[in-house]
Structure formats: C-alpha cells, structure tokens
Chimera marker file (.cmm) of the C-alpha trace (Angstrom):
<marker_set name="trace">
<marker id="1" x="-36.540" y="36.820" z="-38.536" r="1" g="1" b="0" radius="0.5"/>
<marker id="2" x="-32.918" y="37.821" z="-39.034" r="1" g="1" b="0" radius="0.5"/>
<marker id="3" x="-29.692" y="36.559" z="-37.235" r="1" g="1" b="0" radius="0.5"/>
<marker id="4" x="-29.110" y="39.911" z="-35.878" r="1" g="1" b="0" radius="0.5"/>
<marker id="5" x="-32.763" y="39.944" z="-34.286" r="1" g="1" b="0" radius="0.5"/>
<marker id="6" x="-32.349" y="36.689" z="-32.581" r="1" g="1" b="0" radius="0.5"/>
<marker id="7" x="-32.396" y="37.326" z="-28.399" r="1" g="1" b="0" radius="0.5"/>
<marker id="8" x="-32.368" y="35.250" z="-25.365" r="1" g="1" b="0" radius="0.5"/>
<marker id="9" x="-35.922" y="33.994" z="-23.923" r="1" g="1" b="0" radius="0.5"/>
<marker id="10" x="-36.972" y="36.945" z="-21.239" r="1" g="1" b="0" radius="0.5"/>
<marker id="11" x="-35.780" y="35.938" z="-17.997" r="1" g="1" b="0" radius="0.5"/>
<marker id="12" x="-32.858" y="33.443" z="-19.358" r="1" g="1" b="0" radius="0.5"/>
<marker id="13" x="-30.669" y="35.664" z="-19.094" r="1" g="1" b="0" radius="0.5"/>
<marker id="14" x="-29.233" y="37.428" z="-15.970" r="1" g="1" b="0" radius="0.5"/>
<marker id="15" x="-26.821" y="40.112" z="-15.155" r="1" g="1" b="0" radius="0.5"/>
<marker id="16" x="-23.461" y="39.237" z="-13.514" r="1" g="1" b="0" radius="0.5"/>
<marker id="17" x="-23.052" y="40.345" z="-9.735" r="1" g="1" b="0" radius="0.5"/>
<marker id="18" x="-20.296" y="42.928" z="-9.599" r="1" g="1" b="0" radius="0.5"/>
<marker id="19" x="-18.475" y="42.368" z="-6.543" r="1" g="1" b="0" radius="0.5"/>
<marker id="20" x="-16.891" y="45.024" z="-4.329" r="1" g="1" b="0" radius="0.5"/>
<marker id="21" x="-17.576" y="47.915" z="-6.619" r="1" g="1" b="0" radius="0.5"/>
<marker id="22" x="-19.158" y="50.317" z="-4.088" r="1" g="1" b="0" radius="0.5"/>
<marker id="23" x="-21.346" y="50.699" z="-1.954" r="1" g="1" b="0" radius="0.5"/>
<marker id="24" x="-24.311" y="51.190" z="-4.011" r="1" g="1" b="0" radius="0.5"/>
<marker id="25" x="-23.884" y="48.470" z="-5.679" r="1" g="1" b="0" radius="0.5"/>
<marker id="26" x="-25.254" y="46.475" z="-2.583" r="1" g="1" b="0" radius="0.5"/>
<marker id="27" x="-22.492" y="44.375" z="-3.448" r="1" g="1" b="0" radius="0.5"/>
<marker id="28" x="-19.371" y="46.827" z="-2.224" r="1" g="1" b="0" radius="0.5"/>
<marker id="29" x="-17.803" y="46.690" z="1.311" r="1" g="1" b="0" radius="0.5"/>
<marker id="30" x="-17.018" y="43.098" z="2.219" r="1" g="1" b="0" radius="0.5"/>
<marker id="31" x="-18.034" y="41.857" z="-1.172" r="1" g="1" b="0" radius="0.5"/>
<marker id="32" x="-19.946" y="39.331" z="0.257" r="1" g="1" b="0" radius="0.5"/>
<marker id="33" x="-17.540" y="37.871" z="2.371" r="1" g="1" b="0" radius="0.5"/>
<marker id="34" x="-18.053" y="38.273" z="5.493" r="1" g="1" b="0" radius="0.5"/>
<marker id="35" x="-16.330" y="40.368" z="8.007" r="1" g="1" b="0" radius="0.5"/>
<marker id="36" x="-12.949" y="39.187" z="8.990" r="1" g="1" b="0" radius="0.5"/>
<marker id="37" x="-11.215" y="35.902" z="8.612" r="1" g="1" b="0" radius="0.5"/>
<marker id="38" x="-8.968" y="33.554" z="6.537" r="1" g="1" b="0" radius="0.5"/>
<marker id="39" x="-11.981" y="32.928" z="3.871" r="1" g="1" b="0" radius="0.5"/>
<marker id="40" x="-12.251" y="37.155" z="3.335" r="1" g="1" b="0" radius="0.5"/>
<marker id="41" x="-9.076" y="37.274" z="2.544" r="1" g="1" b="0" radius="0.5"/>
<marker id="42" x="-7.145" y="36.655" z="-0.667" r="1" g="1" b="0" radius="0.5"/>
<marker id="43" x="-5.535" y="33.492" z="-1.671" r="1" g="1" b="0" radius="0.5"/>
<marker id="44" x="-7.586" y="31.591" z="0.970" r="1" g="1" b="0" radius="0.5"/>
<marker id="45" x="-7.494" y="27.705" z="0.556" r="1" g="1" b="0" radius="0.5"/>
<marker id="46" x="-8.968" y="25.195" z="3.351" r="1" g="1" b="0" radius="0.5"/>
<marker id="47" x="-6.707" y="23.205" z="4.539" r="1" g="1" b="0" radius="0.5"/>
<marker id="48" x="-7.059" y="19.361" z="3.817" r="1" g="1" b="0" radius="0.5"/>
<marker id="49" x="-8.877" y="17.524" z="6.552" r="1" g="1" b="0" radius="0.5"/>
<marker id="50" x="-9.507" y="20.222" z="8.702" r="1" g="1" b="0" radius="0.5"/>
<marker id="51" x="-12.443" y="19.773" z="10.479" r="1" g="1" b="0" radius="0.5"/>
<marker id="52" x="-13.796" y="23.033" z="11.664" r="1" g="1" b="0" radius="0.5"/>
<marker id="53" x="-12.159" y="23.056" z="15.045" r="1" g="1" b="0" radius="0.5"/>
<marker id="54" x="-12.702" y="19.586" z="15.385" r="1" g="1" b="0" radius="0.5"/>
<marker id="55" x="-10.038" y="17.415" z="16.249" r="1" g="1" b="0" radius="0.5"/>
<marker id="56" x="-9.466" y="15.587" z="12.782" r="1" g="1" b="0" radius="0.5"/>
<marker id="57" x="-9.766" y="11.975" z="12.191" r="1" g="1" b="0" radius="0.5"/>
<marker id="58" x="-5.939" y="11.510" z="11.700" r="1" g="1" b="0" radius="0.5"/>
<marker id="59" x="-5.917" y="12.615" z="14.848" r="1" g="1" b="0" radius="0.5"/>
<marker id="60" x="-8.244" y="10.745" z="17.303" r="1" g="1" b="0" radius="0.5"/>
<marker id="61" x="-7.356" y="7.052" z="15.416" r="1" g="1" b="0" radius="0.5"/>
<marker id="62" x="-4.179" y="5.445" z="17.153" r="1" g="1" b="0" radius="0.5"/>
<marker id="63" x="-1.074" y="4.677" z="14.857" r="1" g="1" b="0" radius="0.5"/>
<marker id="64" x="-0.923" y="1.030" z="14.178" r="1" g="1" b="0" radius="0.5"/>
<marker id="65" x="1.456" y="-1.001" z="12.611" r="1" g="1" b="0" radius="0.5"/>
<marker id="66" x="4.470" y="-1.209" z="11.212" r="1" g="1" b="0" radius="0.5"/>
<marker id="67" x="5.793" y="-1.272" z="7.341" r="1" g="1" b="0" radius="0.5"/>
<marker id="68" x="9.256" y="-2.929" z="6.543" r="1" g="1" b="0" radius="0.5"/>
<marker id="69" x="11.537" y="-0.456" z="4.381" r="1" g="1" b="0" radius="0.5"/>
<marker id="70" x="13.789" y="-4.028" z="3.828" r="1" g="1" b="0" radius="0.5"/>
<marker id="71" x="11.017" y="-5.984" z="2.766" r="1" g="1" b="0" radius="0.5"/>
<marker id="72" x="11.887" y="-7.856" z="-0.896" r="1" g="1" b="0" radius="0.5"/>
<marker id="73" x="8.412" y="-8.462" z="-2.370" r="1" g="1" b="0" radius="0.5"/>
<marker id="74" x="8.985" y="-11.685" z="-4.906" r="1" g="1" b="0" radius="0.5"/>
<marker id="75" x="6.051" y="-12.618" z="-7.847" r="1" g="1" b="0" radius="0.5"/>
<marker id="76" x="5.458" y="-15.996" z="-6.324" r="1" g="1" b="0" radius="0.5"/>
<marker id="77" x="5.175" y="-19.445" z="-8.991" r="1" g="1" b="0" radius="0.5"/>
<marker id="78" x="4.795" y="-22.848" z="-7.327" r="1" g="1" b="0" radius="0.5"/>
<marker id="79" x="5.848" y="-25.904" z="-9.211" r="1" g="1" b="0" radius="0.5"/>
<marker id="80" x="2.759" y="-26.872" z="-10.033" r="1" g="1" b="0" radius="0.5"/>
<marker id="81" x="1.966" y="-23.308" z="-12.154" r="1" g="1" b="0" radius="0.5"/>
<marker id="82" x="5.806" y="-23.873" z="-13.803" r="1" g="1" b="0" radius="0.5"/>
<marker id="83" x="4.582" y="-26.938" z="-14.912" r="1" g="1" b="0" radius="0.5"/>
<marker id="84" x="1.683" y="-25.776" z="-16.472" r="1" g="1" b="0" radius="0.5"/>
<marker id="85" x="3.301" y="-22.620" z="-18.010" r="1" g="1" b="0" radius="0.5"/>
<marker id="86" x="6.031" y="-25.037" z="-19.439" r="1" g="1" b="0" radius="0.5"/>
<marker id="87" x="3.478" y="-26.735" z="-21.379" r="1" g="1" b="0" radius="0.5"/>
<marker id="88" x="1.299" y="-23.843" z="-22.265" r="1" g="1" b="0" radius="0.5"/>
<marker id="89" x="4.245" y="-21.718" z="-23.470" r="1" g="1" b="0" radius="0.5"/>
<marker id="90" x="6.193" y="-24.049" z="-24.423" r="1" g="1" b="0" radius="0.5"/>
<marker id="91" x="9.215" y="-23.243" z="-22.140" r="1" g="1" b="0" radius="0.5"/>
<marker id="92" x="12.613" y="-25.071" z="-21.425" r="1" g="1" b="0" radius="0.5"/>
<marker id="93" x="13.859" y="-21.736" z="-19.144" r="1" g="1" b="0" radius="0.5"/>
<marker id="94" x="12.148" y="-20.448" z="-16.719" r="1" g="1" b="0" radius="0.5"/>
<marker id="95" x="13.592" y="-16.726" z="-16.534" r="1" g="1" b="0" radius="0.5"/>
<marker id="96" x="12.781" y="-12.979" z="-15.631" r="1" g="1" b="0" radius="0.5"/>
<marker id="97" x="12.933" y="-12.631" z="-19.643" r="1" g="1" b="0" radius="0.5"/>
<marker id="98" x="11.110" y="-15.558" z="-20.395" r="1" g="1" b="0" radius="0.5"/>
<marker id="99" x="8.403" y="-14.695" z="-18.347" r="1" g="1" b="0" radius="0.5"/>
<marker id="100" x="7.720" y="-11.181" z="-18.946" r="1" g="1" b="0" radius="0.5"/>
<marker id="101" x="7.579" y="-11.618" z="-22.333" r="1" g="1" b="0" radius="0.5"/>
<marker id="102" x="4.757" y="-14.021" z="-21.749" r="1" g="1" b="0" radius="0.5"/>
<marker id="103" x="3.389" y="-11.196" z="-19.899" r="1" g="1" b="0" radius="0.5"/>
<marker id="104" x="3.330" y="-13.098" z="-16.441" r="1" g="1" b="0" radius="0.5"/>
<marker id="105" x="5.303" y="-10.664" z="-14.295" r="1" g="1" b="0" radius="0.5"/>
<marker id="106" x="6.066" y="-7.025" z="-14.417" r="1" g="1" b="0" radius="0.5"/>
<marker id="107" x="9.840" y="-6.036" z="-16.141" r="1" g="1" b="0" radius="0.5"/>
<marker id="108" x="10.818" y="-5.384" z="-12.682" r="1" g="1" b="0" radius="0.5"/>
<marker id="109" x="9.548" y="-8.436" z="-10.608" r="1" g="1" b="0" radius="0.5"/>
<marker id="110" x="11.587" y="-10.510" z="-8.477" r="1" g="1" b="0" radius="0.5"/>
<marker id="111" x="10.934" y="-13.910" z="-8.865" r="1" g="1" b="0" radius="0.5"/>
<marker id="112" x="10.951" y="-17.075" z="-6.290" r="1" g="1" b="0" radius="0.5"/>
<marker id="113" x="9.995" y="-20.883" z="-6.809" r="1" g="1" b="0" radius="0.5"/>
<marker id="114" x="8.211" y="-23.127" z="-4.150" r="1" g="1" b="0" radius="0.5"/>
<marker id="115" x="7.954" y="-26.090" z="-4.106" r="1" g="1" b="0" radius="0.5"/>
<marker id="116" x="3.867" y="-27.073" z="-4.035" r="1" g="1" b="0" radius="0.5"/>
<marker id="117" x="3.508" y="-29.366" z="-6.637" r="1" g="1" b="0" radius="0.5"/>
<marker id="118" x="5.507" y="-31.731" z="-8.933" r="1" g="1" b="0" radius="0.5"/>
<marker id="119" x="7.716" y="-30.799" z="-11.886" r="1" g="1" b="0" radius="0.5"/>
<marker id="120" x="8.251" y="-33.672" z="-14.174" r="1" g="1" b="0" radius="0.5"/>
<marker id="121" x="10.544" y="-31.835" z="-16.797" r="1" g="1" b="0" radius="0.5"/>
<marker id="122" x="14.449" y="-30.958" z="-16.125" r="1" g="1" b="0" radius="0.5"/>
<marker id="123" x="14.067" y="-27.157" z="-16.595" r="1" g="1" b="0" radius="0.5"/>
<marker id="124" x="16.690" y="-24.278" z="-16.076" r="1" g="1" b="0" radius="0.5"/>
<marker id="125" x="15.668" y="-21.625" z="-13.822" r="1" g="1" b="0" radius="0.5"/>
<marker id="126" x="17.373" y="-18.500" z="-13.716" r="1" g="1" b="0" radius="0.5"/>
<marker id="127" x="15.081" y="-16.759" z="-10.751" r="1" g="1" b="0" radius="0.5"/>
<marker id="128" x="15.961" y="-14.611" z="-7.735" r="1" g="1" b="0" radius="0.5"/>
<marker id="129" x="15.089" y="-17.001" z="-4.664" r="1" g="1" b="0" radius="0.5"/>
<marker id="130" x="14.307" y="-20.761" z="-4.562" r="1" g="1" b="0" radius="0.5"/>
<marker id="131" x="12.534" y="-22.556" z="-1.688" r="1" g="1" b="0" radius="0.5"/>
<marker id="132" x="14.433" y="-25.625" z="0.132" r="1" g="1" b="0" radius="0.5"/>
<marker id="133" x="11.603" y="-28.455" z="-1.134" r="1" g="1" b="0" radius="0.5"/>
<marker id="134" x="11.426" y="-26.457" z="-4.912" r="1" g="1" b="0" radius="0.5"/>
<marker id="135" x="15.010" y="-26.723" z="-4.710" r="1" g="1" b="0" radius="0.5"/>
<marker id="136" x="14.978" y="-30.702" z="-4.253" r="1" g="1" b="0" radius="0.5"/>
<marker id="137" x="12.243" y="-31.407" z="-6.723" r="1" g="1" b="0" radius="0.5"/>
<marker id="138" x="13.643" y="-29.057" z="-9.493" r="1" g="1" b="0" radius="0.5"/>
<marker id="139" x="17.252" y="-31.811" z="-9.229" r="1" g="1" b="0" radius="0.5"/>
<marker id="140" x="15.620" y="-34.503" z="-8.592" r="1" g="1" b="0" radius="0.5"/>
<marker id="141" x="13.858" y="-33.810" z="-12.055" r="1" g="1" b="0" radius="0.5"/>
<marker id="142" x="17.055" y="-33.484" z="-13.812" r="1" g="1" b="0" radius="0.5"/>
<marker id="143" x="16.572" y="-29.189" z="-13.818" r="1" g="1" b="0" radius="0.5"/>
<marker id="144" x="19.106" y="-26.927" z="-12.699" r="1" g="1" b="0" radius="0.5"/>
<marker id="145" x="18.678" y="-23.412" z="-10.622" r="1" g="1" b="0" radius="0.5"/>
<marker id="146" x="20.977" y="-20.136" z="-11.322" r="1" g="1" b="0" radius="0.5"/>
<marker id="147" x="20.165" y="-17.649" z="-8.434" r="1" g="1" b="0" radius="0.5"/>
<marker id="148" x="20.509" y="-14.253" z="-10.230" r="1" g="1" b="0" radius="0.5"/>
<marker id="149" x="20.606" y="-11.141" z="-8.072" r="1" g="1" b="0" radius="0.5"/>
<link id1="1" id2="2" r="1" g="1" b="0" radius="0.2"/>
<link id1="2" id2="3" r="1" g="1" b="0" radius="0.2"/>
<link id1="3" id2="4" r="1" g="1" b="0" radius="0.2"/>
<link id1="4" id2="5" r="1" g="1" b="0" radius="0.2"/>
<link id1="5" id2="6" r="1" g="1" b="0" radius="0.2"/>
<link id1="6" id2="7" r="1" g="1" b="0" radius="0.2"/>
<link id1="7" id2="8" r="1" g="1" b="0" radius="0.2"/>
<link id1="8" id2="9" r="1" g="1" b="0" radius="0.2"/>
<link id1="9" id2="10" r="1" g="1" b="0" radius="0.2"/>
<link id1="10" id2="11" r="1" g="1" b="0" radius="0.2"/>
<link id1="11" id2="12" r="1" g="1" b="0" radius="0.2"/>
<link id1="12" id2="13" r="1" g="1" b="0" radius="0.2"/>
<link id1="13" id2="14" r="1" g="1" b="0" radius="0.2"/>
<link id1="14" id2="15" r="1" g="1" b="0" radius="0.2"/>
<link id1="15" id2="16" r="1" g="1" b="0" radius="0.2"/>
<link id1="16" id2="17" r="1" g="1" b="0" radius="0.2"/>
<link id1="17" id2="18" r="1" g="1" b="0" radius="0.2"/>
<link id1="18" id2="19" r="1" g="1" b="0" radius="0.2"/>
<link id1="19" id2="20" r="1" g="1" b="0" radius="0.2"/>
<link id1="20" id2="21" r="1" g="1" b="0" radius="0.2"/>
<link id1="21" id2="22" r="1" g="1" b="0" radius="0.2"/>
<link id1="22" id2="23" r="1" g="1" b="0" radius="0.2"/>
<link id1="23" id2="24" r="1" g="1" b="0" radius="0.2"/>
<link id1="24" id2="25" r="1" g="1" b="0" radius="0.2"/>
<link id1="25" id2="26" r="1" g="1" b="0" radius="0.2"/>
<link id1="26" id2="27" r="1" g="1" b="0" radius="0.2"/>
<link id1="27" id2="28" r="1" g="1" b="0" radius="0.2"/>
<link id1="28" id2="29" r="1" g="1" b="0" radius="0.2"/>
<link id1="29" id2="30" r="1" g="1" b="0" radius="0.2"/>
<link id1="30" id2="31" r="1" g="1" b="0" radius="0.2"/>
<link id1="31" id2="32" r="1" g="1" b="0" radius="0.2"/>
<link id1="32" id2="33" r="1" g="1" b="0" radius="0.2"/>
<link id1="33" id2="34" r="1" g="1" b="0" radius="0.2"/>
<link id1="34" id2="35" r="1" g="1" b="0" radius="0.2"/>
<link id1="35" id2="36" r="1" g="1" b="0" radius="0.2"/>
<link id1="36" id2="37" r="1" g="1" b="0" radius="0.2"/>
<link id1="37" id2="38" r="1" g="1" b="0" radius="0.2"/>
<link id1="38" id2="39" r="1" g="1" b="0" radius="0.2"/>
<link id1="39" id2="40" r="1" g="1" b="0" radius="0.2"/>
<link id1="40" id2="41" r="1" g="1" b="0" radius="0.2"/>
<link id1="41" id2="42" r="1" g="1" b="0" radius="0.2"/>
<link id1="42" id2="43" r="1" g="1" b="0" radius="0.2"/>
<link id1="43" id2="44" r="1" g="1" b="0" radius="0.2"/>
<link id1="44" id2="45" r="1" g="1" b="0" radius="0.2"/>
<link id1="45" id2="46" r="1" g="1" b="0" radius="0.2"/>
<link id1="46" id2="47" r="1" g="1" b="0" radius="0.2"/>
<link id1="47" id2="48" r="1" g="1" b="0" radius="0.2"/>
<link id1="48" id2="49" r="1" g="1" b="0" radius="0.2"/>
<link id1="49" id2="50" r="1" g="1" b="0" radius="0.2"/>
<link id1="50" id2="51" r="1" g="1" b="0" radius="0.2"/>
<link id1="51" id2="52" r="1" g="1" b="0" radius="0.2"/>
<link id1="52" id2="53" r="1" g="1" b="0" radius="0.2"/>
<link id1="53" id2="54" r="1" g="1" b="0" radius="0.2"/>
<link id1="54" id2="55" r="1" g="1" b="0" radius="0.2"/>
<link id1="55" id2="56" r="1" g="1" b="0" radius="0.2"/>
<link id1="56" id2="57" r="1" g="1" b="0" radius="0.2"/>
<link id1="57" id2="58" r="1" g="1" b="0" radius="0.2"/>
<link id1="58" id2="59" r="1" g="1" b="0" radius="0.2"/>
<link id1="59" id2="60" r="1" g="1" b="0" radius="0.2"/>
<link id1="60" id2="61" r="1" g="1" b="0" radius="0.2"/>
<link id1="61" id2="62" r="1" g="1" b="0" radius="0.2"/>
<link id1="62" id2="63" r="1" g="1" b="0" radius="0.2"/>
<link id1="63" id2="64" r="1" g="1" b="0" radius="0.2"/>
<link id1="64" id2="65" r="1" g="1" b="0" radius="0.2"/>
<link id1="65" id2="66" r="1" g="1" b="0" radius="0.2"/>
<link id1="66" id2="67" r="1" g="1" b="0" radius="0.2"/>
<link id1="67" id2="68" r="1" g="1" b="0" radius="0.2"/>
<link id1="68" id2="69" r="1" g="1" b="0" radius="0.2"/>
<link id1="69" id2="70" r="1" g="1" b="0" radius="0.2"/>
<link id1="70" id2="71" r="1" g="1" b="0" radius="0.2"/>
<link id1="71" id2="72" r="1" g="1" b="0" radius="0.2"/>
<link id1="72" id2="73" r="1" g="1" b="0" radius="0.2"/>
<link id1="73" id2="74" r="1" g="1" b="0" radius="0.2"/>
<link id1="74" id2="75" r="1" g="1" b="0" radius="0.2"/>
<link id1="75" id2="76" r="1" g="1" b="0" radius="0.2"/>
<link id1="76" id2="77" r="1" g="1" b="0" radius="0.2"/>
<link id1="77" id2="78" r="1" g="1" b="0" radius="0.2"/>
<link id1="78" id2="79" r="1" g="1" b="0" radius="0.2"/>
<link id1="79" id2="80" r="1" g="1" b="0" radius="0.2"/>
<link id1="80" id2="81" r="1" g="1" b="0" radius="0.2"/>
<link id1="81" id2="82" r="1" g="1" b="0" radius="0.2"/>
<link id1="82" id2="83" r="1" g="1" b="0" radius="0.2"/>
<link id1="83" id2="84" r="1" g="1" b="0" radius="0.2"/>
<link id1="84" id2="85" r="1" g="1" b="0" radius="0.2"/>
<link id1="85" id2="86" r="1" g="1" b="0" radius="0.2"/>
<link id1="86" id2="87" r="1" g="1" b="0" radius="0.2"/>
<link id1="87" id2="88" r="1" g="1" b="0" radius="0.2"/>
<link id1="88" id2="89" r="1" g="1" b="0" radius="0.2"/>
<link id1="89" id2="90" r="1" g="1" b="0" radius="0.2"/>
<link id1="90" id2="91" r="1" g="1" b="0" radius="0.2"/>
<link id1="91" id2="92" r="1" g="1" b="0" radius="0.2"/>
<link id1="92" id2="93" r="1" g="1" b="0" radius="0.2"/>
<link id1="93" id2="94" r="1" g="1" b="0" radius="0.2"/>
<link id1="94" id2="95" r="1" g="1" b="0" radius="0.2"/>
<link id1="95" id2="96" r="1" g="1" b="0" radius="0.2"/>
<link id1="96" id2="97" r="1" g="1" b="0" radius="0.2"/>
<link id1="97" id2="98" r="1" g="1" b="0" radius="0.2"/>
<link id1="98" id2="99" r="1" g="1" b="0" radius="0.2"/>
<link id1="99" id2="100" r="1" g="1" b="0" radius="0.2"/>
<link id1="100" id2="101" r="1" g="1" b="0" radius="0.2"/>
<link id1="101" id2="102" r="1" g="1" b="0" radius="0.2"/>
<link id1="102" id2="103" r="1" g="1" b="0" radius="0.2"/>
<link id1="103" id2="104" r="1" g="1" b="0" radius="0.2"/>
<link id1="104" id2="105" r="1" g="1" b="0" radius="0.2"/>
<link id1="105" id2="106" r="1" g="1" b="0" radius="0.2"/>
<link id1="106" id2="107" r="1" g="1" b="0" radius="0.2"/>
<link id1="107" id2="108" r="1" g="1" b="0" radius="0.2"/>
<link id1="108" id2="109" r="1" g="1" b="0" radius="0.2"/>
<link id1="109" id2="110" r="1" g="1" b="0" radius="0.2"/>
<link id1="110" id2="111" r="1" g="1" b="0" radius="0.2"/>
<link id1="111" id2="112" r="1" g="1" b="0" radius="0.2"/>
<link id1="112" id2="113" r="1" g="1" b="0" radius="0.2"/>
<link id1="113" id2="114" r="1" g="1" b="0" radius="0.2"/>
<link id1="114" id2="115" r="1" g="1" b="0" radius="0.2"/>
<link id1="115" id2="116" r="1" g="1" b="0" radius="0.2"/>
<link id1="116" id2="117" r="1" g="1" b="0" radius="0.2"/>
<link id1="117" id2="118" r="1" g="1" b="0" radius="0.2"/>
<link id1="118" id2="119" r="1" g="1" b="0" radius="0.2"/>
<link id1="119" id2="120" r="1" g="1" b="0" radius="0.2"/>
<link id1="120" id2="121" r="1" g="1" b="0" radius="0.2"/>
<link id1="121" id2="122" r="1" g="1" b="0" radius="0.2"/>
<link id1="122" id2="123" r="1" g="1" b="0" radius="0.2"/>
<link id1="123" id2="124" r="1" g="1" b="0" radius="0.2"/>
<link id1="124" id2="125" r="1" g="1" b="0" radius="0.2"/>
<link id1="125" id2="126" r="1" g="1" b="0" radius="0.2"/>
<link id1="126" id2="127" r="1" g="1" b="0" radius="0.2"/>
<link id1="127" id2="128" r="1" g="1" b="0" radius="0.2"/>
<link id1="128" id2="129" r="1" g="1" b="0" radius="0.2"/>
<link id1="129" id2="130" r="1" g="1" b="0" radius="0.2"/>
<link id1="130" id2="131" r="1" g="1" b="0" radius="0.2"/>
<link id1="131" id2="132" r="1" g="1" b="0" radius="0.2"/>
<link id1="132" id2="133" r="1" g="1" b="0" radius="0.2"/>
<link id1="133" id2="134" r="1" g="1" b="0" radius="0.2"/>
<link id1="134" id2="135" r="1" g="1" b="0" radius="0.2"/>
<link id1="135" id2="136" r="1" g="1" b="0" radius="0.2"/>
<link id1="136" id2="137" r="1" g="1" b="0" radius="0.2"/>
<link id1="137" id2="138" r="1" g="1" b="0" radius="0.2"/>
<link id1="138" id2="139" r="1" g="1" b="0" radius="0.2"/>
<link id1="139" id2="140" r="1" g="1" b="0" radius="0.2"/>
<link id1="140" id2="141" r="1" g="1" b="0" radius="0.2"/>
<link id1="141" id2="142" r="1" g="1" b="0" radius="0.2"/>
<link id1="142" id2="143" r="1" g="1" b="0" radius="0.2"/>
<link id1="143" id2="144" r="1" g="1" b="0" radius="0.2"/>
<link id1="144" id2="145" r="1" g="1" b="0" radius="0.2"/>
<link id1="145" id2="146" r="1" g="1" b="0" radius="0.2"/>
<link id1="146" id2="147" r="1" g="1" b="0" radius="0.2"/>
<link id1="147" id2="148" r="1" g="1" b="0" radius="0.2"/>
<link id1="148" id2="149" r="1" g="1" b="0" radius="0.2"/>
</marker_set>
C-alpha cells in the first residue's frame, strides 16, 4: 500500500448536488426552491419571531408595567454588615474606594447606609445616601457621614 493508493471506503463518499445548473441536471429550474416567494429568492432571512402568519407572541401578551428612567439603584450595607466588614477588613472609612478595593461593590456603585443593626465604632463614611435611623446611630457612635455625590 502506497499513500497515493489510499481511497475513501465505497459509498463514504458522495458527490456534491449542483444546484441550478440546467435542466438535466434534475437540479436546474428552481434549484430546489420552490416556486415563488421570499425563501426562493436571494438574500432571504426570516424575520425574528415571525410566526408563520400567526399573530406573534409579542403580540397577543398585554404590555405591563412600568420601568423608571430616574430610578438611582444604590449597593445597599446595613449597620450590622459595616460592622462586620470593619472588623474583617480592618476599616476606619467606609468609602466607594475602600470598598471596591475589598471587592464589595462594583467601581461604579452608589452606595447607601441603613440603619438595621448596631455600630459600636466611630467610623467615617464617605457614601452617597444615608438612612434617617443609620444616620443617628453612626453619631451617636462617635462616626461622622460625608454625603458625596
């Protein structure tokens, strides 16, 4: 046996159909396409959801709902996970900087304290929104609160 003997199994092999190359090709004509229509013509591409005919799903569900474009979505710490983190991390300010190098919140997040919990060490925060009762527990702790914009 010699490389330039080697050949296919019989029957592994088949010939490629050459469309729209006559008519006695068997192939030639409509090349297999039909008669008519925007899938026998060139460049056709179905169009997302359609349905056949049928009225498409976007289209018999209601619209519901409603979505803010002024909504301000804040990453959300409660005194009781600042206290934690303080002791964890080892931190005396609680900031945008301090935190995402901790890899806590995205480099982007807004922040905002509430006040579930207790804080028992004077911190400094330096976040974008503070709730009324965080606010009172963060002083009465001996902490103070920048609001950064």
């Amino acid at each position: 046996m010699n490389l330039h003997t080697i050949r296919p199994a019989k029957g592994a092999t088949h010939k490629e159909k050459r469309l729209g190359r006559g008519e006695a090709s068997g192939k030639g004509g409509t090349s297999t396409k039909g008669n008519k229509g925007g899938q026998s013509r060139a460049g056709y591409q179905r169009k997302m959801a359609h349905e056949g005919g049928q009225m498409p799903i976007q289209r018999r569900l209601p619209k519901r709902g409603f979505k803010n474009p002024d909504r301000v979505a804040y990453k959300v710490f409660n005194l009781s996970q600042i206290e934690q983190l303080a002791e964890k991390y080892d931190i005396k300010e609680v900031s945008a900087a301090n935190l995402y190098a901790n890899g806590l919140i995205s480099r982007t997040a807004l922040i905002k304290i509430l006040g579930n919990g207790e804080l028992k060490t004077g911190l400094l925060f330096k976040v974008n929104a503070v709730s009324g009762k965080a606010r009172q527990a963060i002083e009465g702790a001996g902490g103070s609160i920048e609001i950064i914009k």
